[in-house]
N, C-alpha and C positions, 0 to 999 in steps of 0.2 A: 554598448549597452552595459550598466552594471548590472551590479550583483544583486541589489533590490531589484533592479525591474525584472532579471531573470527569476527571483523568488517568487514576484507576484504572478509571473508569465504562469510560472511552473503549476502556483496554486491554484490559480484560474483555469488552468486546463485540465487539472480532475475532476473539479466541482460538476460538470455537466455528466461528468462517468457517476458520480456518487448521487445524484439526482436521477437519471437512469436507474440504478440499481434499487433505490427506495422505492420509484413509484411506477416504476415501467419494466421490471422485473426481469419478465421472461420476453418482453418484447422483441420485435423483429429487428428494431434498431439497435434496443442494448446488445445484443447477439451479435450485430454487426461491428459496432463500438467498443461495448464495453469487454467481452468476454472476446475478442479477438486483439492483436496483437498493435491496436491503433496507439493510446495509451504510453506504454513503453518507444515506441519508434520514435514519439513527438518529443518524447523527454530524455531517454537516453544520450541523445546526441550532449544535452545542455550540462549531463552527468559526466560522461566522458570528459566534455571542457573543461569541467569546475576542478576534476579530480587531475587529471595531465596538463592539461596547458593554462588552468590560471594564475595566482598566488603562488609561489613555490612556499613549500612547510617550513617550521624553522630548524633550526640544526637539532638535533633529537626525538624531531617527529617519527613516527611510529607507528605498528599496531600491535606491539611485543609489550607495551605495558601499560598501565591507566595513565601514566604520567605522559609517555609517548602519544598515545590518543587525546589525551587534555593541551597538548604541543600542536598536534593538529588541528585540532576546531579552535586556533588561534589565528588561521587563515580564512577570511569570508569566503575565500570559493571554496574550499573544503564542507565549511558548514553546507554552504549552498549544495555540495555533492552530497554531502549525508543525510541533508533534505529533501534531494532528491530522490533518494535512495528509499526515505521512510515513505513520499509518497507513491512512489511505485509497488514498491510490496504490500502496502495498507492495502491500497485498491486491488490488486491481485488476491491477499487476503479476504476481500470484500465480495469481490467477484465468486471466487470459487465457494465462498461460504451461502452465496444466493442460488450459486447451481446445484450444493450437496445438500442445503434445504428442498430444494426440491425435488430430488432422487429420492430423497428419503420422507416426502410427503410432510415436511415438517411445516406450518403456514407463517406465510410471509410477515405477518405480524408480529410473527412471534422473534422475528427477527430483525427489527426495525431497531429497536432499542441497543444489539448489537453492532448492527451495522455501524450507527453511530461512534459505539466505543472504540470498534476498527477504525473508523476516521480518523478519531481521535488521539486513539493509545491503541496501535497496535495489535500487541501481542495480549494484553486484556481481554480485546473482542473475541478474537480466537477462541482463549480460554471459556470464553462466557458464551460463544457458540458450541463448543464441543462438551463442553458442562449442559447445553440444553439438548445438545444430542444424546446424552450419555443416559439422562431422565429419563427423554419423551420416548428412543428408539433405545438404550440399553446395549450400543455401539461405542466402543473407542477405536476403532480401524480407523487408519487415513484413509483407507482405500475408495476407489474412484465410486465403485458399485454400493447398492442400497443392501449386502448381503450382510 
């Protein structure tokens, strides 16, 4: 298999987590799917490969300097691990941002537009969640609870 069809494998198999979380929230299935450990099992494995056994880096690669890191995303399975990597944590990001909205009685609309940005970029969503917690609830604690 290459490395495109593991990238579209990879991308294809969140889209239905991210779909869940937009319109099926707190459902019994997202609970089962999304906010449990299915997710990372399906993908991890294909991260694992990309990073240990595909492409070896080239002489200088690294994570000790930018140039060392720009050495490594010269390798397609590297990229593919690091892509992998972004989609696993978005959606973790996503996840836990659909369960602390709802601890904290924040409504799901309000977080739609978020969600997205999580998809998309990250650590932006984050920000633009915890910026709309910061408003509506007057919270910056990570903490699990609505205290």
């Amino acid at each position: 298999m290459s490395t495109d069809e593991l990238f579209l494998i990879c991308n294809y198999a969140v889209m239905p987590a991210w779909l869940l979380l937009v319109f099926l929230p707190h459902h019994r299935v997202t609970q089962l799917l999304v906010h449990a450990i299915w997710v990372p099992l399906i993908l991890t494995p294909f991260y694992i490969w990309a990073l240990f056994f595909g492409q070896p880096a080239p002489e200088g690669a690294s994570f000790g300097s930018l140039q060392g890191v720009m050495l490594l995303f010269q390798s397609p399975t590297a990229v593919l691990g690091g892509w992998i990597h972004y989609l696993i944590f978005d959606l973790f990001i996503g996840a836990w941002i659909v369960r602390d909205a709802k601890r904290r009685d924040i409504n799901h609309w309000l977080t739609l537009p978020i969600l997205l940005a999580t998809l998309m970029v990250g650590p932006v969503g984050l920000m633009l969640y915890l910026l709309l917690r910061l408003a509506m609830k007057g919270t910056v604690t990570l903490a699990e609870t609505s205290a």
